[in-house]
C-alpha positions in Angstrom: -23.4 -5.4 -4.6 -19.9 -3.9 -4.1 -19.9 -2.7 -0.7 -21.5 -4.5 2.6 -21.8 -2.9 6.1 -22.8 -3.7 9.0 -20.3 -2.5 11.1 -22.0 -1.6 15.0 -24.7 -4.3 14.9 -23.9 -7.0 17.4 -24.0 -9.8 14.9 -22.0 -11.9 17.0 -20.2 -15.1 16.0 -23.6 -17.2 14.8 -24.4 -13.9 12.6 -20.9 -13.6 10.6 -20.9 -17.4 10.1 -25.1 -17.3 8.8 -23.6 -14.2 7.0 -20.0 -15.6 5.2 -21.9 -18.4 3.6 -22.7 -16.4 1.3 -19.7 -14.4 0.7 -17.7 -16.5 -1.7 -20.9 -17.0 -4.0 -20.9 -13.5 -4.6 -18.7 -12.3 -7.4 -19.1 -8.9 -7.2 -18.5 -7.6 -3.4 -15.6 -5.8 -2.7 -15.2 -4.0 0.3 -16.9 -5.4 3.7 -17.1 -4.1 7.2 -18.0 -6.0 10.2 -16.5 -3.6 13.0 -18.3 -3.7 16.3 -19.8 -6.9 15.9 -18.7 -8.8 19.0 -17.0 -11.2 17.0 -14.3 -13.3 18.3 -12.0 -16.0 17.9 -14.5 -18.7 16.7 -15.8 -15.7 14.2 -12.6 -15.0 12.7 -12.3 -18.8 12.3 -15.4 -18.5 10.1 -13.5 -15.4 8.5 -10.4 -17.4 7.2 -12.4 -20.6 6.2 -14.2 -17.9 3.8 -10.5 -16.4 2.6 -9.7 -19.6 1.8 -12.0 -19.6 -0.4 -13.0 -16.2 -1.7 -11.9 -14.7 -4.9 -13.2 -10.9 -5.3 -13.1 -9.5 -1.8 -10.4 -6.7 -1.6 -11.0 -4.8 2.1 -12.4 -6.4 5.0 -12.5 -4.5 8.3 -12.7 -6.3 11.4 -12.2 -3.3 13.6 -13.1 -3.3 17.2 -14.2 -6.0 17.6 -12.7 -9.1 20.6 -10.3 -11.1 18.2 -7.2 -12.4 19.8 -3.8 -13.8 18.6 -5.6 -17.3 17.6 -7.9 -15.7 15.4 -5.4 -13.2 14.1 -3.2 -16.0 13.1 -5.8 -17.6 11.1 -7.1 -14.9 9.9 -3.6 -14.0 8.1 -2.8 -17.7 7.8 -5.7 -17.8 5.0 -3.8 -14.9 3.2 -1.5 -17.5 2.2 -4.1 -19.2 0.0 -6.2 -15.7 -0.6 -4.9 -14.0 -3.6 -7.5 -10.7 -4.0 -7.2 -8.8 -0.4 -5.3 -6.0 -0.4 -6.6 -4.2 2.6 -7.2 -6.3 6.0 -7.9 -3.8 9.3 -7.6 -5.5 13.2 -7.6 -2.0 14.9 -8.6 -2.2 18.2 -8.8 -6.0 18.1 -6.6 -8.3 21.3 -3.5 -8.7 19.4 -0.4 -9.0 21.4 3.0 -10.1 20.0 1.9 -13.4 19.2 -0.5 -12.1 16.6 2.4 -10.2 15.2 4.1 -13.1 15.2 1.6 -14.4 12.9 1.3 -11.6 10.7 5.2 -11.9 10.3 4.9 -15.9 9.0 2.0 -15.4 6.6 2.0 -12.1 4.7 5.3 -12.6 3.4 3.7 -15.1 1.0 0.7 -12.7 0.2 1.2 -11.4 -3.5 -1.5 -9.2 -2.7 -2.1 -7.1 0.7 -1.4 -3.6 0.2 -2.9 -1.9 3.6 -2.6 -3.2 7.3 -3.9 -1.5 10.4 -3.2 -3.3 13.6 -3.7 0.4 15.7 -5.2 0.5 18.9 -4.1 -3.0 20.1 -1.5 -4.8 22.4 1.4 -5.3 20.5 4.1 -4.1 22.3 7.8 -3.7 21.4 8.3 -7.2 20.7 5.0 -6.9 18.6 7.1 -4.2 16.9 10.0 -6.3 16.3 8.0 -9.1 14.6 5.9 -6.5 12.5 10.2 -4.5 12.1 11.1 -8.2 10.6 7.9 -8.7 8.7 8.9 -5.3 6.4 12.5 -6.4 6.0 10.9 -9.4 4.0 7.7 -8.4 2.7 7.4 -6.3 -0.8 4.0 -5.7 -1.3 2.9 -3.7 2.1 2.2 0.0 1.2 0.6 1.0 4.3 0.9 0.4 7.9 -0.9 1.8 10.8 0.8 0.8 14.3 -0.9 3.9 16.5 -2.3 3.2 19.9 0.0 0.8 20.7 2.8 0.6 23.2 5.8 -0.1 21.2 8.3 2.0 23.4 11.6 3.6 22.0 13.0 -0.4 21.5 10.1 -0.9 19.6 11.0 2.1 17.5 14.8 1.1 17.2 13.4 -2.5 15.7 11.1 -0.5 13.1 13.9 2.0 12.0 16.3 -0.9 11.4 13.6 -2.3 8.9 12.1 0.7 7.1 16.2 1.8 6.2 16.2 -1.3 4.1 12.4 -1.2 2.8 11.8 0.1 -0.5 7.9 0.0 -0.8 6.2 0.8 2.4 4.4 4.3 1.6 2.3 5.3 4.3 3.4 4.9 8.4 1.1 5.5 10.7 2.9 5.9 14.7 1.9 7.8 18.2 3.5 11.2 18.0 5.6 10.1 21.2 7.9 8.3 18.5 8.5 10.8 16.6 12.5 11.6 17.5 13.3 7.7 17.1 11.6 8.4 13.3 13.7 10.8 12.6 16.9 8.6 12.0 15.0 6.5 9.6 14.1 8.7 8.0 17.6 10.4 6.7 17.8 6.6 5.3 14.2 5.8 3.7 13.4 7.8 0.1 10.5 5.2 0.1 7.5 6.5 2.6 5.9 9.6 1.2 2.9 10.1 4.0 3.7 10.1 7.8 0.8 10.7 10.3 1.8 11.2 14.0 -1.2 11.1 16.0 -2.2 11.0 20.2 -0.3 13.1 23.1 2.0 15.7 22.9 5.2 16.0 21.1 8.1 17.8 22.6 10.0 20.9 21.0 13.4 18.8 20.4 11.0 16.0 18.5 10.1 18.0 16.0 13.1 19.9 15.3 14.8 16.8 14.4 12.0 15.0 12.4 11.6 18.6 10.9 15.7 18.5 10.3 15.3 14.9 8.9 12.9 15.5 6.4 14.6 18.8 5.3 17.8 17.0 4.2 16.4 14.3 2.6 14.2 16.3 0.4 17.3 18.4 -0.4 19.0 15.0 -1.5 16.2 14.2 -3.7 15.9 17.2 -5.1 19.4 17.2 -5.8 20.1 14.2 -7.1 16.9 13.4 -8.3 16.5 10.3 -6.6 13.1 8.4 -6.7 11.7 11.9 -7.7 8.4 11.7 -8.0 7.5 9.0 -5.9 10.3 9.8 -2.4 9.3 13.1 -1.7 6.9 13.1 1.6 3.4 14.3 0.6 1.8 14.5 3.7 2.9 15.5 6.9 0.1 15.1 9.7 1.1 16.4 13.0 -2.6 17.0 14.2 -3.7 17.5 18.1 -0.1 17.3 19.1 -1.0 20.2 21.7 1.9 22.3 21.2 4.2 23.0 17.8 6.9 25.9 19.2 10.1 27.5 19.1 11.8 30.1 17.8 15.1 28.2 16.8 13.3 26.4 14.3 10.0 26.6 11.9 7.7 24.0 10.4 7.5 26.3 7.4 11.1 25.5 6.7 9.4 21.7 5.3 7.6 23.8 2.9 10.6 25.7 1.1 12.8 22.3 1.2 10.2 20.2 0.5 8.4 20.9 -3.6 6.0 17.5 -3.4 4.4 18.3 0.0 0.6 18.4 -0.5 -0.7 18.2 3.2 0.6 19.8 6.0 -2.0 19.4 9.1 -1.3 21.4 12.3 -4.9 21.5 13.8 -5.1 21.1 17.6 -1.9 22.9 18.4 -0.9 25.9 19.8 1.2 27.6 17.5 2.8 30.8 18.2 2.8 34.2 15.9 6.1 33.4 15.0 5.5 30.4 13.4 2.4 31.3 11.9 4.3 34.7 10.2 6.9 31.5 8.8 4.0 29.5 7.3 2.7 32.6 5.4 6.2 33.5 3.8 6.3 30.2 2.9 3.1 30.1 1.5 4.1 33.1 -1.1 6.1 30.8 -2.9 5.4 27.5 -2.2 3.8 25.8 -5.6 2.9 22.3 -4.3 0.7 22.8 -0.5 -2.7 21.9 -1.6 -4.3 21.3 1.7 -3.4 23.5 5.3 -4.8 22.3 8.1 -4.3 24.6 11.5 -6.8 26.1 14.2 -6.9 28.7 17.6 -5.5 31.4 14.9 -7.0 34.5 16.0 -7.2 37.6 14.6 -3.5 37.8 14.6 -2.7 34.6 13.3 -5.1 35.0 10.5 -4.0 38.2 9.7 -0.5 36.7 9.2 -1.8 33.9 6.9 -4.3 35.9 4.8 -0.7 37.7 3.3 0.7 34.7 2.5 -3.1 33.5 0.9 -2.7 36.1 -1.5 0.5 35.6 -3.1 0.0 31.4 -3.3 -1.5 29.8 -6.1 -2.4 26.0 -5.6 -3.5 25.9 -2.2 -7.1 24.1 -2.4 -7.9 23.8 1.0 -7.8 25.3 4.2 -9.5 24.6 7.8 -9.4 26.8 10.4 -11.5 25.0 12.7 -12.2 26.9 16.5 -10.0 30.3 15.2 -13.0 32.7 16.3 -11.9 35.5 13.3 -14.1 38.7 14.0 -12.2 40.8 11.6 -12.8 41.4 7.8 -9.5 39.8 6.9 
């Protein structure tokens, strides 16, 4: 058995406990998910007595479930003795900053967790601060997902600071309402190769100078050929923003600065003809897009894009999801 789930089944406390008994006399599970289980701080305490203890299990999700800062903190506190997990999720879990605190103490001392996702919890910008400081030490972390929670702009200022002096975080995870305070960082960071922006709007001056940002440090890379391979950005996920526009500037722009981008999503935004005509030139001799994500086209806006279809050679796939196209394009 590699994989376990039983994520939605109202196990409760008494069921994870009957259930982790078992856990660390199995060598062969990898990956187990326990979201929606009504598990809380007395169940995580079964969770990181089984840590302790465990020595094949690599990604356990705890996802939505009613764990606060004291089982958070032993949760990660068992890290310190675990030496196989590489990918622990908490989303939607009652952390607040002291659970950050926590996560801030222990997983410096993990050798081994690659992934974190504390979305959709209580943090808060001195939440941020801790999880700002926690990157500044740790060198293991590839990916971190902080969306859903209300870090405001000092929050933002706290993570900047950290990820212009970390060197192996790859994928950031953020509300699209952060996006300008990103920016700055990331003039700095050649590190972070996948950005997702995701929840409420985004307005116009935002992503101009994320857009700006990105431009000129791909131009440096490419330049001086600085962490080549691995500092490009290779996905850009700006999905149900609600609006992408303006004339004074064009997403498509990442696409001719940018020659590692592999993702570019767009779906859920209104995007005007203008842009859309951008994207399509771009597309003509862009060599590196491999997946376009966009939607609400039209018979215009596909029109537009099917020229730029034609000329492009490694584009693998594209969604057009609610574009209603009654033409033979």
């Amino acid at each position: 058995l590699l994989t376990l789930s039983l994520r939605n089944n109202s196990i409760g406390n008494e069921g994870v406990k009957t259930l982790l008994k078992a856990v660390p006399l199995n060598f062969t599970l990898l990956t187990l998910h326990l979201e929606k289980n009504n598990i809380t701080d007395d169940g995580a305490h079964a969770v990181a007595d089984t840590l302790k203890q465990d020595k094949t299990l690599e990604n356990l999700y705890l996802d939505d479930n009613k764990i606060t800062d004291v089982g958070t903190g032993e949760v990660v506190t068992a890290l310190k003795q675990n030496k196989v997990l590489k990918n622990l999720s908490l989303k939607g879990n009652e952390i607040k900053s002291e659970g950050a605190l926590a996560l801030k103490t222990a997983l410096p001392v993990s050798s081994t967790l690659e992934e974190l996702n504390v979305g959709s919890a209580q943090l808060g910008k001195k939440g941020a601060k801790h999880l700002a400081e926690l990157l500044e030490s740790n060198n293991t972390l590839k990916v971190l997902r902080l969306s859903g929670n209300q870090i405001e702009k000092e929050g933002v200022k706290f993570l900047n600071r950290a990820l212009v002096k970390n060197a192996t975080l790859k994928e950031l995870d953020l509300d699209s309402l952060h996006a300008e305070g990103l920016a700055d960082m990331f003039r700095h960071n050649e590190a972070l190769t996948v950005l997702k922006l995701s929840g409420g709007s985004i307005e116009q001056d935002a992503v101009r100078s994320l857009i700006t940002a990105i431009k000129k440090r791909s131009n440096a890379l490419n330049t001086f050929h600085v962490a080549g391979d691995d500092g490009d950005l290779m996905e850009l996920n700006l999905d149900n923003l609600k609006t992408v526009t303006g004339s004074d500037f064009s997403i498509a722009e990442v696409l001719e600065q940018n020659t590692k981008l592999k993702v570019l999503g767009l779906s859920g935004n209104q995007i005007e003809i203008d842009t859309v005509k951008s994207l399509s030139n771009a597309l003509k001799t862009n060599a590196s897009l491999e997946e376009l994500r966009l939607e609400n086209l039209g018979d215009g806006g596909a029109e537009c894009l099917a020229s730029g279809l034609a000329d492009n050679k490694t584009l693998k796939v594209l969604k057009l999801s609610g574009s209603f196209v009654e033409k033979n394009i």
